[in-house]
Every structure is written in structure tokens, then in C-alpha cells.
N, C-alpha and C positions, 0 to 999 in steps of 0.2 A: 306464756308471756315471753316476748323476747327483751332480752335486757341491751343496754345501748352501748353492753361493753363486748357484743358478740358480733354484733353490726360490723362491718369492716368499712373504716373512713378511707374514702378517696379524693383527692385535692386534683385540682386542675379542674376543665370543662369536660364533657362528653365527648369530645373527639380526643382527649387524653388516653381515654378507657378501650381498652382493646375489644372488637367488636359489640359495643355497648349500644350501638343505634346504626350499624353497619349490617346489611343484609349477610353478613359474613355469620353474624353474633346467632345468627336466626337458624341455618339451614345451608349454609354456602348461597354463592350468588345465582348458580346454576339452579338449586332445587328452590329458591326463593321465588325466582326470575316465572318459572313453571308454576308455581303455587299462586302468584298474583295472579297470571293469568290468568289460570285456572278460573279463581275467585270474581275475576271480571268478567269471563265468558260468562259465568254463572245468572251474575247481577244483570248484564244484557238480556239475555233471556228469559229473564223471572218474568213471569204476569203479573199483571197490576192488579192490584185489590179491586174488588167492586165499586166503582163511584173513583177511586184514588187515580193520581198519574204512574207511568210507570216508572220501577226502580232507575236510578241510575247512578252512574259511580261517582264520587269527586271530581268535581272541575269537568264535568263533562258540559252541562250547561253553557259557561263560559270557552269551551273550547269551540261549540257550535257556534256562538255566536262570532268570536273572531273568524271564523272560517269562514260566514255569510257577509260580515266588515270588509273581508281581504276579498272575496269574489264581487259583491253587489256595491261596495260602498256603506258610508252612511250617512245619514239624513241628516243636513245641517240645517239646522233653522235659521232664521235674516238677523235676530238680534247676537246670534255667536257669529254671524258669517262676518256683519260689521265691525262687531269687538277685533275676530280678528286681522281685520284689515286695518283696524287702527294700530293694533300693534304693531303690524308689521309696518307700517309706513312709518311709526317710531323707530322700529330696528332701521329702516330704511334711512331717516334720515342721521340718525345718531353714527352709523359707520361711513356716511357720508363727509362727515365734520370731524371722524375722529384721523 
């Protein structure tokens, strides 16, 4: 059982604490940096489960997608296109008058 008087209290936030959420606290940034890696080569290459899709790492999803945003565009439909063409001829006229 640990008692709450062995516990060591520390005041401030997490960037107070010395290497406490810092890849420093971990491994250094050098052997962290190689370790990520590592670990995301890994998750690339894993095979998918039978029937499953394949692994993939955080925000990778989202990073495909802006990528195809920023190369192809994206798809505006007529009632956002009008919305925001009303907006803007609001900003339009309003810096007009101001």
C-alpha cells in the first residue's frame, strides 16, 4: 500500500517538471526520435487482420486527406457555395461603409 505521505507533491503544471512529458524524460530526443520511428515503420507494414482494414498510426487518416484537399480541391455543394457568397458580399459591403 502506498501511503500519501511518501508520494512526492509537485505544484505548477507539467511543463514545470523536468523532463516529465519531454522525449528528454523518455530516452533522450536522439534515441526517442529512432524509437518512434521504429514503431511507425512497424505499424506501416503490419498486415491487416482478415475481413479488418489496415493498421495505421494516429492522424494518418487526416493527413491523407488534407493532402488530397491541397492537390484535388474540395467538393463544395450550391447551398455552402451561396451561404458563402452571401457572407462575403456582407464583408463586402460592410468595409465598404466602414
Amino acid at each position: 500500500m502506498i501511503s500519501v505521505a511518501v508520494v512526492p507533491v509537485r505544484n505548477g503544471t507539467l511543463a514545470d517538471w523536468p523532463g516529465a512529458v519531454g522525449s528528454n524524460g523518455f530516452a533522450g530526443s536522439d534515441r526517442y526520435g529512432v524509437r518512434v520511428a521504429h514503431i511507425a515503420d512497424v505499424v506501416r507494414k503490419a498486415k491487416p487482420m482478415e475481413g479488418e482494414a489496415p493498421p495505421r498510426l494516429p492522424g494518418a487518416r487526416g493527413h491523407a486527406v488534407n493532402r488530397k484537399a491541397m492537390a484535388e480541391g474540395i467538393t463544395m455543394f450550391g447551398n455552402l457555395r451561396s451561404a458563402l457568397n452571401n457572407v462575403a458580399g456582407m464583408l463586402e459591403s460592410h468595409t465598404e461603409t466602414a
